[in-house]
DOROVEX-359439 format. One record per residue (C-alpha): z, x, y; residue in three letters. Coordinates in steps of 0.25 Angstrom, whole numbers, plus 5000, padded with zeros to 4 digits. Layout:
BEGIN
ZXYAla/...
This chain:
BEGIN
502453975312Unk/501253985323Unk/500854115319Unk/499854175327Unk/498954305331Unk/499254385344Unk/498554315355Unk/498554355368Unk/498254235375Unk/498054215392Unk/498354065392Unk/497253985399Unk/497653925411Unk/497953755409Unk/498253705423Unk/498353545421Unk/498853485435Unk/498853335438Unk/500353275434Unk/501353225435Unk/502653285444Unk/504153305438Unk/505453295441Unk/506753295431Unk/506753295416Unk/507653315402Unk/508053255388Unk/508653275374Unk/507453345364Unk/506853245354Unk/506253275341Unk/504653195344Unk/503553185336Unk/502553295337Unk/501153265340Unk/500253345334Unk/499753465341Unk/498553495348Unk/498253645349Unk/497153685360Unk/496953795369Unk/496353705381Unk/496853585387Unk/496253435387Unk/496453355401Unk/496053215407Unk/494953215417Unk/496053205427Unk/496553335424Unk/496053475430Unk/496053585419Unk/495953735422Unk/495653815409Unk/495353975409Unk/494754065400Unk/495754115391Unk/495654245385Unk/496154275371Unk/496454435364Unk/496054445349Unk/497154425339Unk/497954555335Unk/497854555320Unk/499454525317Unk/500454445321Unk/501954455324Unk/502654315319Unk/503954285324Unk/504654205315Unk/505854115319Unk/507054195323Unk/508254185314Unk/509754155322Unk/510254295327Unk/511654345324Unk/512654295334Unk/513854405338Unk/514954385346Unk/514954465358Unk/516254505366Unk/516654455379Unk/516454565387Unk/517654585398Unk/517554555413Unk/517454655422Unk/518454725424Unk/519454635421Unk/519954505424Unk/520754495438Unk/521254345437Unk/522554265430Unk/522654305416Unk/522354185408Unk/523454175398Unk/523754025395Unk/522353965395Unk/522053835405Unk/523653835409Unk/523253955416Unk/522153895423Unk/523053785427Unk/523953875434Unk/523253945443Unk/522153895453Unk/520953865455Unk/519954005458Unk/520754095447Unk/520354205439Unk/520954195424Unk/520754305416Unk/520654285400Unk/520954375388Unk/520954335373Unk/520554225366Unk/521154085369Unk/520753955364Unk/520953885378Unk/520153785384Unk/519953825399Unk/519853735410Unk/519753815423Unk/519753775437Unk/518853795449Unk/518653935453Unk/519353995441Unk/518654115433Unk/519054145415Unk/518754275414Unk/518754355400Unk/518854415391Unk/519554315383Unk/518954235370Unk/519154075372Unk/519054025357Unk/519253875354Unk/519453895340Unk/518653785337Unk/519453685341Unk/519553695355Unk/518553625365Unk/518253705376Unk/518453845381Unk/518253805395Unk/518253675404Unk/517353675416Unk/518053575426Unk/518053645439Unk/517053725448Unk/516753875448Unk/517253955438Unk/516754085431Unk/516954125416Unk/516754255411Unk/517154335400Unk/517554235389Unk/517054205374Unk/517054065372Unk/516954025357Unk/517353915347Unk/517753805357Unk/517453655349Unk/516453585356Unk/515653455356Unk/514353415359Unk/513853485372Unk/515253525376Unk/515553665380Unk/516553775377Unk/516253795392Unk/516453625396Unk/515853555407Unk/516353425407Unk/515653385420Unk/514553495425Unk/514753465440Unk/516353475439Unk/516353615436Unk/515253695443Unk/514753835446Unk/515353905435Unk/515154065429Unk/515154085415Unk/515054225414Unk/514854325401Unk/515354225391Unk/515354215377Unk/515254085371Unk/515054045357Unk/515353955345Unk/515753845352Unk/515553695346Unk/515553615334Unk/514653535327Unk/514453425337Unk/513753535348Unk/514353625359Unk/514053725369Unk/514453865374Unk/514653815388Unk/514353685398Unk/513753735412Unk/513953655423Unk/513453645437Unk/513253775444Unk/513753865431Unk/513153995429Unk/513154085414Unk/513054225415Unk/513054305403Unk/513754275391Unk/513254215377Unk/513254075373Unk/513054065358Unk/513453985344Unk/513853855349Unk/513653745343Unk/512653675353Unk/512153755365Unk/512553875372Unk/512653805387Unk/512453655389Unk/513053525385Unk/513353505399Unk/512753595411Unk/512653585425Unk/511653585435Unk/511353735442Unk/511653825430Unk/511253985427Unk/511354035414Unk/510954195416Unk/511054295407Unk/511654215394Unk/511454215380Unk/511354095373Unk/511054095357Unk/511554035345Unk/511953895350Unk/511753765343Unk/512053825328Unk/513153745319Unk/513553875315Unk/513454025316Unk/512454025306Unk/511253995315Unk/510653905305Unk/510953765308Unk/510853685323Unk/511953635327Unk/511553525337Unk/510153455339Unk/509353525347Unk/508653385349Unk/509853365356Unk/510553495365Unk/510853625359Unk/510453765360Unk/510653865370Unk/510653795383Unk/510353665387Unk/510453605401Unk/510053455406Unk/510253525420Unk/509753575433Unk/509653705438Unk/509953775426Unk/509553935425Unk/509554015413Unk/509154165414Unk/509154295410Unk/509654245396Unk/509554255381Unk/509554095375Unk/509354125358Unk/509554065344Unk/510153935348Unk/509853825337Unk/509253735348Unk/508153765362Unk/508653905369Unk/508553845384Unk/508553675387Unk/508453595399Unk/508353445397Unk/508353315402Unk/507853335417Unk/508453465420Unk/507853515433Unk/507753655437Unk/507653775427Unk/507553905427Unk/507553985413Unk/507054135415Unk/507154265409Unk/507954215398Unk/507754255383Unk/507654145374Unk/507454155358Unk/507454105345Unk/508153965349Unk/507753865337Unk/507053765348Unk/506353785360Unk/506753925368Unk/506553845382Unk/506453685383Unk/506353615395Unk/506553455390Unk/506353345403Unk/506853445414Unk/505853505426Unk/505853625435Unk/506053725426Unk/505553865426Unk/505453965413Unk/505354105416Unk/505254245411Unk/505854205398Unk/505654265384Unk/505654155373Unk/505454195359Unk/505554125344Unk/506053985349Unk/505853845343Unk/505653875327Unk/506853775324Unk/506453665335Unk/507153545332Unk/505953465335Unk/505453535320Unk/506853505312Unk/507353645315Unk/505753725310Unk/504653745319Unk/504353665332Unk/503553525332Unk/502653505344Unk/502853585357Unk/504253595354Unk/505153745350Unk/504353815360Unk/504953935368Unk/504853845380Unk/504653715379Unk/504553585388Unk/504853465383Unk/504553325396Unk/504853435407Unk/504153465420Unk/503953575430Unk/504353695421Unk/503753835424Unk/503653925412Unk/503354055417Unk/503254205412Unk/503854165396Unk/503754255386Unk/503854145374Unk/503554195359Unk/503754165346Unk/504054025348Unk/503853885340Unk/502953845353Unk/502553935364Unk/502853855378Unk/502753695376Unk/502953565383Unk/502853445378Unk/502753305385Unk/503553185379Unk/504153045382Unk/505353085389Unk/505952985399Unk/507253065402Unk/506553155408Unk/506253135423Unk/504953145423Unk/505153215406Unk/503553255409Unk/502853395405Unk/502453415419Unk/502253545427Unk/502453635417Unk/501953785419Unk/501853885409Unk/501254025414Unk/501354165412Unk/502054165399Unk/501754245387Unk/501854145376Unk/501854195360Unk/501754125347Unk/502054145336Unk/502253985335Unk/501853875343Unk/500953835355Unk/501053835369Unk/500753705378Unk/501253565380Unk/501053425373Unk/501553295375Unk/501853175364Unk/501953065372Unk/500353025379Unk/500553115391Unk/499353155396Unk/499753315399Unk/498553355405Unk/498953265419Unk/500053365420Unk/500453495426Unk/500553595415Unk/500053735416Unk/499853845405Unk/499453965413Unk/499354115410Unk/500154125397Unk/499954225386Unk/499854155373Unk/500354275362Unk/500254275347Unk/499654135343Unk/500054055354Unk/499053955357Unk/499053845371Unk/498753715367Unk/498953665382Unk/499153515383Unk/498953465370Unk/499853545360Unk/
């Protein structure tokens, strides 16, 4: 869809200030009625608006075009935990929790095999692997998060049963068990038909390394915490009913995918978000304070980024590619609207989008402006999109709103892109 001819584009320069300030903002997606599109390289404002438009400059077509269709799901494998260095020097973890019981608080346990115990350590302790926990699929969680501090290293963590937005990792109450380390983990094929994720976070967690993949709703979130690092993780293959790779597992109008936070302060770099049935990367309902850079993010079946109703968010130095060909906005083909772009806002203000290299998506870069009074403010406001390169085929790249808003009174700037291989701007009036 989209094809288009190599066009090497320097985007013109649409600074539109006047506005109106933001705070907060978040929500659950809704599938809306698109209004039809309106395609133009220039931008219409009220008199009340001052608009600065430069020259743009435009390289002849090449005479072929590369077209990248849709990727297909990748093979999942199983990797092996690897073993911590060198050695485990703790309590050797024989009986499950009744060890854990036994000893005190601050303990090092040390696990071997593969057990299917539920875990509920306490404030200080550290699990370390190798060992496989495996619920059978019957069990409910591998591990229950009750008490502050612990780390986590070492373990694959599979076929724990789980509910909706529960974890095999558990948080029952994010600020009752905080600055946790989940280290090198393997997490996979937990849920059930009803949802389920790889691992709750909650306030202060960090993930390092690891892989979070096949489960059944979302490889982090249901509940996550305020203050959050994920670095260095990969996150693929969430939110299938099976192993198939053909058929979603939950809505995506509702949460699944590979992470989705409704949270403050949440990190993710340095990491590898893929193939999940759903959007790679989600913040909603006003989440404050974001930071998602130098990540690799790619053929997710929605939108690689969105930012729903949240603020203060900065998107950098990532490479988004072949994103959004199943939005569910279009019942699983193609994108309606603005929606299934590589990043996409949807209500959100104050979002910097920076040094991007976004290709081969349904849309390009998008924001879209719609009745959203769960957001505080849930307005498209301060958003700055410059210095990216940004590639068809597929799509557009601008903003658009289906509610009256008159777009041209805010603060929304388009400045020194590089449009690629049919990617057009149709600034405020997509």
């Amino acid at each position: 869809m989209h094809r288009g001819h190599f066009v090497a584009l320097a985007m013109s320069v649409l600074v539109i200030l006047s506005g109106v300030s933001g705070a907060g903002a978040r929500t659950r997606v809704r599938a809306t009625t698109s209004p039809s599109r309106r395609h133009s390289t220039a931008t219409t404002t009220s008199s009340t608006t001052t608009t600065v438009v430069t020259t743009t400059t435009t390289t002849p077509p090449a005479p072929a075009t590369t077209t990248i269709p849709p990727a297909a799901p990748t093979t999942t494998t199983t990797y092996p935990v690897a073993a911590p260095a060198p050695g485990c020097a703790g309590v050797a973890m024989t009986r499950g929790q009744a060890d854990i019981d036994a000893n005190p608080a601050g303990t090092t346990f040390c696990l071997a095999g593969t057990h299917a115990w539920t875990l509920t350590p306490k404030a200080g302790d550290a699990l370390v692997g190798p060992a496989v926990l495996d619920g059978g699929n019957a069990v409910q969680y591998a591990i229950e998060a009750n008490a502050d501090n612990v780390s986590v290293a070492n373990l694959e963590i599979r076929d724990y049963q789980l509910a909706d937005q529960q974890g095999a990792i558990h948080v029952p109450d994010s600020a009752a068990a905080t600055g946790w380390v989940l280290s090198n983990l393997q997490v996979h094929d937990n849920g059930s038909a009803a949802g389920g994720s790889g691992a709750n976070l909650g306030n202060g967690w960090r993930v390092e390394g690891g892989r979070y993949y096949n489960n059944r709703q979302e490889g982090l979130g249901g509940q996550v915490g305020d203050n959050v690092v994920v670095d260095g993780v990969e996150i693929d293959h969430n939110d299938f009913r099976d192993d198939s790779y053909t058929s979603r597992n939950v809505s995506c109008g509702y949460e699944a995918g590979g992470f989705k936070w409704v949270a403050n302060n949440v990190t993710v770099r340095n990491s590898s978000i893929h193939d999940n049935a759903c959007k790679g990367l989600w913040s909603d309902i006003n989440a404050n304070g974001i930071t998602i850079t130098g990540n690799q993010i790619y053929n997710n079946w929605d939108e690689g980024i969105f930012i729903e109703i949240s603020s203060n968010a900065t998107i950098s130095g990532n490479t988004v590619t072949s994103n959004g060909w199943h939005n569910y906005n279009g019942n699983g083909s193609g994108c309606p609207w603005l929606f299934g772009g590589g990043i996409t806002l949807n209500s959100s203000d104050h979002v910097t989008v920076i040094g991007n290299r976004v290709a081969g998506n349904c849309n390009g870069i998008t924001g879209v402006q719609q009745d959203r009074p769960d957001g505080h403010p849930g307005l498209l406001d301060y958003f700055s999109v410059s210095g990216n390169t940004i590639a068809g085929p597929g799509g557009v790249t601008g903003v658009a709103e289906d509610n009256g808003a008159n777009l041209a009174g805010r603060t929304i700037v388009f400045a020194n892109n590089t449009l690629l291989n049919g990617m057009p701007f149709c600034g405020l009036n997509c």
